[in-house]
TORKOL-4160 file (C-alpha; in steps of 0.2 Angstrom, whole numbers, padded with zeros to 4 digits, m for minus):
197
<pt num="1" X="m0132" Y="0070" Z="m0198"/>
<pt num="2" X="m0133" Y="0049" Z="m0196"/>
<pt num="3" X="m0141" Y="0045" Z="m0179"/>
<pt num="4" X="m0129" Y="0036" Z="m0169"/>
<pt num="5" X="m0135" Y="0018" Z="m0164"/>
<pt num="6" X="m0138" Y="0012" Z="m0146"/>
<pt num="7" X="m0118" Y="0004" Z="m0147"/>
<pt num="8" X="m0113" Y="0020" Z="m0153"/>
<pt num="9" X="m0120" Y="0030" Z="m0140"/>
<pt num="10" X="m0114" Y="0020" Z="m0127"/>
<pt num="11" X="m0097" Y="0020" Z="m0132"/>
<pt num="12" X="m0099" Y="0041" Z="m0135"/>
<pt num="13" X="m0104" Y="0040" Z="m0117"/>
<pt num="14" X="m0091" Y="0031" Z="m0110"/>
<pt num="15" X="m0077" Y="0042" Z="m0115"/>
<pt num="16" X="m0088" Y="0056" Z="m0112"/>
<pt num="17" X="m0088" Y="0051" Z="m0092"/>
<pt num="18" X="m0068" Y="0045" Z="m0094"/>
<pt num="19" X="m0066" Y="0060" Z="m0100"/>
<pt num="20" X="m0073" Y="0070" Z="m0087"/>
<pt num="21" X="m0069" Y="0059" Z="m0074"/>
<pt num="22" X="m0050" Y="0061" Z="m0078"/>
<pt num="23" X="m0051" Y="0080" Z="m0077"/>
<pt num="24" X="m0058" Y="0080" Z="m0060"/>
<pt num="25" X="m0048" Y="0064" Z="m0053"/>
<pt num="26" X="m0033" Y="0074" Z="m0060"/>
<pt num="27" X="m0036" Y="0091" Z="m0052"/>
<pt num="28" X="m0044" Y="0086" Z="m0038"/>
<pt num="29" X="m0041" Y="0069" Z="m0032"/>
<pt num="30" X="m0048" Y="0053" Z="m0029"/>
<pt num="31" X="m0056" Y="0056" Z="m0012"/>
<pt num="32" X="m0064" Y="0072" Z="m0016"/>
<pt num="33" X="m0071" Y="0069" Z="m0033"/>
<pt num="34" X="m0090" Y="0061" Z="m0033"/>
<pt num="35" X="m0098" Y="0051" Z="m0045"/>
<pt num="36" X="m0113" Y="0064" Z="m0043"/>
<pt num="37" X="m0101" Y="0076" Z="m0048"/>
<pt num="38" X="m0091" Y="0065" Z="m0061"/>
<pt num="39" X="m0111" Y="0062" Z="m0066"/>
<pt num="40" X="m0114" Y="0081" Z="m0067"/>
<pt num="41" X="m0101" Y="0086" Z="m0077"/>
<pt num="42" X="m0103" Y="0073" Z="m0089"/>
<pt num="43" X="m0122" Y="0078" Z="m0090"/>
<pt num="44" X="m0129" Y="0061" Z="m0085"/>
<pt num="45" X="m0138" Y="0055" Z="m0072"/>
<pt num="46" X="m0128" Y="0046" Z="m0057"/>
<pt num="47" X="m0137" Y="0029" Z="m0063"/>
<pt num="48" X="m0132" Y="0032" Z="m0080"/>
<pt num="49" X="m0113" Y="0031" Z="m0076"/>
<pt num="50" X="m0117" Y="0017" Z="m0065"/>
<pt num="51" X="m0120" Y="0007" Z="m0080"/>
<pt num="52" X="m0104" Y="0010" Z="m0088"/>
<pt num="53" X="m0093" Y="0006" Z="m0072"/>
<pt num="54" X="m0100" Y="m0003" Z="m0057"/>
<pt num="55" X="m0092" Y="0010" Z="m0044"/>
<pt num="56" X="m0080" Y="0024" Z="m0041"/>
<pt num="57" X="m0063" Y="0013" Z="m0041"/>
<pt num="58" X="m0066" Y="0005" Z="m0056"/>
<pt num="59" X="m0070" Y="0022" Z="m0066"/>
<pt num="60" X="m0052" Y="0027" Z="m0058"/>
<pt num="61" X="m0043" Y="0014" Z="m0064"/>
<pt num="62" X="m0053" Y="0014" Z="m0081"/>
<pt num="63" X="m0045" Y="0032" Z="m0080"/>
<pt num="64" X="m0029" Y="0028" Z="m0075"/>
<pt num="65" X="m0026" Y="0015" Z="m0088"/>
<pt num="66" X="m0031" Y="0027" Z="m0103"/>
<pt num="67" X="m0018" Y="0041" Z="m0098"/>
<pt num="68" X="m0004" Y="0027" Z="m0091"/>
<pt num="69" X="m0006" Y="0019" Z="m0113"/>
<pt num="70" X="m0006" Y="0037" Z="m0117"/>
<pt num="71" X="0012" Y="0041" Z="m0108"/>
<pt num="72" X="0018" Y="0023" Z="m0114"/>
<pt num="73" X="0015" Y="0026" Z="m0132"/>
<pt num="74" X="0023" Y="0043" Z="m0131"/>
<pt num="75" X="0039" Y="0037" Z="m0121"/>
<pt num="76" X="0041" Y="0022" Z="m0134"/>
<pt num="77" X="0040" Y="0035" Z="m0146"/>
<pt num="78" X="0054" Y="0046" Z="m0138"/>
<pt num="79" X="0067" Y="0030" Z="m0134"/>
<pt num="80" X="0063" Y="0024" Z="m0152"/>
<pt num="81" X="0074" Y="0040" Z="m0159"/>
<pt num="82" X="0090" Y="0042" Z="m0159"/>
<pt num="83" X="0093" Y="0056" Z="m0151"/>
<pt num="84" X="0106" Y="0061" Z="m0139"/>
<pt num="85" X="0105" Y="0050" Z="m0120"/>
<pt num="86" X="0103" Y="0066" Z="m0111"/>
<pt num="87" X="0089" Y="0075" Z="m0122"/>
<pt num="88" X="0081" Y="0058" Z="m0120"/>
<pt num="89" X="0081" Y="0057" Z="m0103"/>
<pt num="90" X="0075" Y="0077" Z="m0102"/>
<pt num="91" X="0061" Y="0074" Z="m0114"/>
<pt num="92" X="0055" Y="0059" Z="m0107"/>
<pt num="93" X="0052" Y="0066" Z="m0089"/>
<pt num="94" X="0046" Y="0083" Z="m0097"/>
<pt num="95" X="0031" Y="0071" Z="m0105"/>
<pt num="96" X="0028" Y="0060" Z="m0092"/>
<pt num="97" X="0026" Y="0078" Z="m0080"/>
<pt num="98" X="0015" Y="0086" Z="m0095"/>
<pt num="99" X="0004" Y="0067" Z="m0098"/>
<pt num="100" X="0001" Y="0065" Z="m0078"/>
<pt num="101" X="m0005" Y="0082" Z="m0072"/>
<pt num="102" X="m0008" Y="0078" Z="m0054"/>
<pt num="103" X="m0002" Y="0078" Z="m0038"/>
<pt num="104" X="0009" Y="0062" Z="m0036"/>
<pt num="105" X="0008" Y="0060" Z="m0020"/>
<pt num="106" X="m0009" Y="0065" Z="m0018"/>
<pt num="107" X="m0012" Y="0050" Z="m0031"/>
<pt num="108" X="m0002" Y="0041" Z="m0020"/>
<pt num="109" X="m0010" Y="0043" Z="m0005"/>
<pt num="110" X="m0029" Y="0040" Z="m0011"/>
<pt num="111" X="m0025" Y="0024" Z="m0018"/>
<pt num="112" X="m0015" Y="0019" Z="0000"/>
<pt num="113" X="m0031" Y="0023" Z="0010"/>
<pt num="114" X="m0045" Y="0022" Z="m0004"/>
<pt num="115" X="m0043" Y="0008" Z="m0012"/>
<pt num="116" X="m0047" Y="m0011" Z="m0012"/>
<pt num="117" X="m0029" Y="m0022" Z="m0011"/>
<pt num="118" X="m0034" Y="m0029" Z="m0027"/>
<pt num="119" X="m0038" Y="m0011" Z="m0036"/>
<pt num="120" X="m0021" Y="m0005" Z="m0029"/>
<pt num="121" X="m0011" Y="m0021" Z="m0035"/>
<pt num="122" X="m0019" Y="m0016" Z="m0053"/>
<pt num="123" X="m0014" Y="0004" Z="m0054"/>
<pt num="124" X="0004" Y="m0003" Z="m0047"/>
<pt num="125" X="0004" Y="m0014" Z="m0063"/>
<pt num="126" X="m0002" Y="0000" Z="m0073"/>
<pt num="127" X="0012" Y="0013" Z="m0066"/>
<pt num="128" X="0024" Y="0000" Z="m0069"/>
<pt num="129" X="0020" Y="m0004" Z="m0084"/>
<pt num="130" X="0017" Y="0014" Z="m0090"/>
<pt num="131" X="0031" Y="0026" Z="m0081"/>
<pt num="132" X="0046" Y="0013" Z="m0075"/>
<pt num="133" X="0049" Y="0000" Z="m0087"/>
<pt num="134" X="0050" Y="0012" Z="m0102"/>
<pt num="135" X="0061" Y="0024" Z="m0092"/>
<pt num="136" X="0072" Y="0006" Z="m0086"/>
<pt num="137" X="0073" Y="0001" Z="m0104"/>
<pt num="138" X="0082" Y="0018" Z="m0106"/>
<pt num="139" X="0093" Y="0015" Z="m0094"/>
<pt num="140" X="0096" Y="m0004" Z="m0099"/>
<pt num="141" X="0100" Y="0003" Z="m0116"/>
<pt num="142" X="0113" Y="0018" Z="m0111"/>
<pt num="143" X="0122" Y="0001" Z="m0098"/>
<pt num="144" X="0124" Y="m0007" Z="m0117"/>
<pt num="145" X="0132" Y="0009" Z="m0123"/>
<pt num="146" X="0142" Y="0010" Z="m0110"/>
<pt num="147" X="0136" Y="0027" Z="m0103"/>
<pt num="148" X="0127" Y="0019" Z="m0086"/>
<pt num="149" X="0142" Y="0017" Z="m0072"/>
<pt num="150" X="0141" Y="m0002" Z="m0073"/>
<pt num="151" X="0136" Y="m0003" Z="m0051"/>
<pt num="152" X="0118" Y="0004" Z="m0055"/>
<pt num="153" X="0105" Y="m0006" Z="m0059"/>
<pt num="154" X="0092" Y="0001" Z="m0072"/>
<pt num="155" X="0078" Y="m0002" Z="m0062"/>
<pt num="156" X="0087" Y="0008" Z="m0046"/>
<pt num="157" X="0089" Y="0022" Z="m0061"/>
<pt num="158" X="0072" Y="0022" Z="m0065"/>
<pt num="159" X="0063" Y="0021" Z="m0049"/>
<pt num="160" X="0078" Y="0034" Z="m0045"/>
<pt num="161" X="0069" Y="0045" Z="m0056"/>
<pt num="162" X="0053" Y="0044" Z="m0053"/>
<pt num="163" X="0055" Y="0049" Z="m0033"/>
<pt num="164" X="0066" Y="0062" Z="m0041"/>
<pt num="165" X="0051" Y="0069" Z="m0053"/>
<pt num="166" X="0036" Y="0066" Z="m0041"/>
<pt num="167" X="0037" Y="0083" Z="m0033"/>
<pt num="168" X="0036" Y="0091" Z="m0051"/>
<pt num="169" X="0020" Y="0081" Z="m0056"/>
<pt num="170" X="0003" Y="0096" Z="m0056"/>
<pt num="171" X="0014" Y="0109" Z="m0049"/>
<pt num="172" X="0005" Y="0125" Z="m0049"/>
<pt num="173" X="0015" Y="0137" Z="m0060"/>
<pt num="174" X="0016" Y="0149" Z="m0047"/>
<pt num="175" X="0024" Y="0138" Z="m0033"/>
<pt num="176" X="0042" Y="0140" Z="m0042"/>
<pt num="177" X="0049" Y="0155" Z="m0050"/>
<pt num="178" X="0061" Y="0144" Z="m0062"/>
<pt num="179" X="0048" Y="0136" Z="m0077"/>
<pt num="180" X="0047" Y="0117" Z="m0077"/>
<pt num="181" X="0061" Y="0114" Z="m0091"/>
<pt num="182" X="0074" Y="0121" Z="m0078"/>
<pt num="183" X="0069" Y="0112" Z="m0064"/>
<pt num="184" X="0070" Y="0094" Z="m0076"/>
<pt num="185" X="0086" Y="0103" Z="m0081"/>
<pt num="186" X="0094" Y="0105" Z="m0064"/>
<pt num="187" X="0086" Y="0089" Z="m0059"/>
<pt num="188" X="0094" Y="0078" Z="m0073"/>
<pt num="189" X="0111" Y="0088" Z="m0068"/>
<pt num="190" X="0110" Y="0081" Z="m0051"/>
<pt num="191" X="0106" Y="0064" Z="m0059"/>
<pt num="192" X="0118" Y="0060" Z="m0071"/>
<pt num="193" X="0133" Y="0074" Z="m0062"/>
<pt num="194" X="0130" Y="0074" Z="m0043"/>
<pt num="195" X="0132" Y="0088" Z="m0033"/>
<pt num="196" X="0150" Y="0090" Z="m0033"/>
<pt num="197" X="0166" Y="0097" Z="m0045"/>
């Protein structure tokens, strides 16, 4: 086997820690995951991931913006077919619940209290960017077909949707009898029906 060059190795490092830094931001949070433990895991030394990311928030947000391009290339994906408006919608939240497997709020809540204004203004950006302006284009596209009642806005829809889905983000599979695919079910009911005959 070729030995790697010192780039190489660097760049094998590097997604090595974003790697294992995503695992434990995802399960456990951004206020209880260390970099000595991000360090451990990735089987470096703490300097050693210090060289590739000059602190904790910006190894986040390195982690954040690799899983947000992720869920963006696969919702472009799923609004690019031509499927029917309601599977659309359905498969769209079941990806962006399987591609972000954390606590929502919990996420939330770290980057209210742990982060820099600057870092938070980014990882806003990037939810944007990643979760509610593919989900708007959806809805912008079903007002064109006529299908979206013409007093919504598709950015209300969106963000609509997104407080709507929070709760189902890393839910533990034993917290709800119903699986996930029922509750998107019932949830995209209540969204597009209402609650009434």
């Amino acid at each position: 086997m070729e030995k790697l060059t010192r780039k190489e190795e660097m760049q094998k490092t590097r997604k090595t820690i974003l790697a294992h830094a995503q695992q434990l931001f995802m399960l456990k949070g951004y206020r209880s995951t260390s970099t000595r433990e991000i360090a451990e895991f990735s089987q470096i030394t703490q300097p050693a991931l210090y060289h590739h990311f000059k602190d904790k928030e910006t190894l986040y947000i390195e982690v954040i913006r690799e899983v947000t391009q992720k869920v963006t290339v696969e919702l472009n994906s799923i609004i690019a077919g031509d499927i029917e408006p309601e599977w659309t919608l359905k498969k769209m939240i079941l990806t962006l619940i399987d591609q972000h497997p954390t606590n929502i709020m919990l996420m939330i809540h770290d980057i209210l209290n742990e982060m820099k204004p600057e870092n938070q203004l980014i990882l806003f950006q990037l939810s944007q960017e990643a979760y509610t302006k593919p989900l708007s284009h959806y809805f912008v596209e079903m007002a064109q077909r006529g299908l979206l009642k013409s007093t919504i806005n598709p950015n209300t829809a969106a963000s609509f949707v997104m407080m709507s889905i929070s709760p189902l983000f890393g839910q533990q599979p034993f917290k709800h009898k119903k699986p996930i695919e029922e509750q998107v079910d019932e949830l995209i009911q209540l969204m597009l029906y209402g609650v009434f005959n």
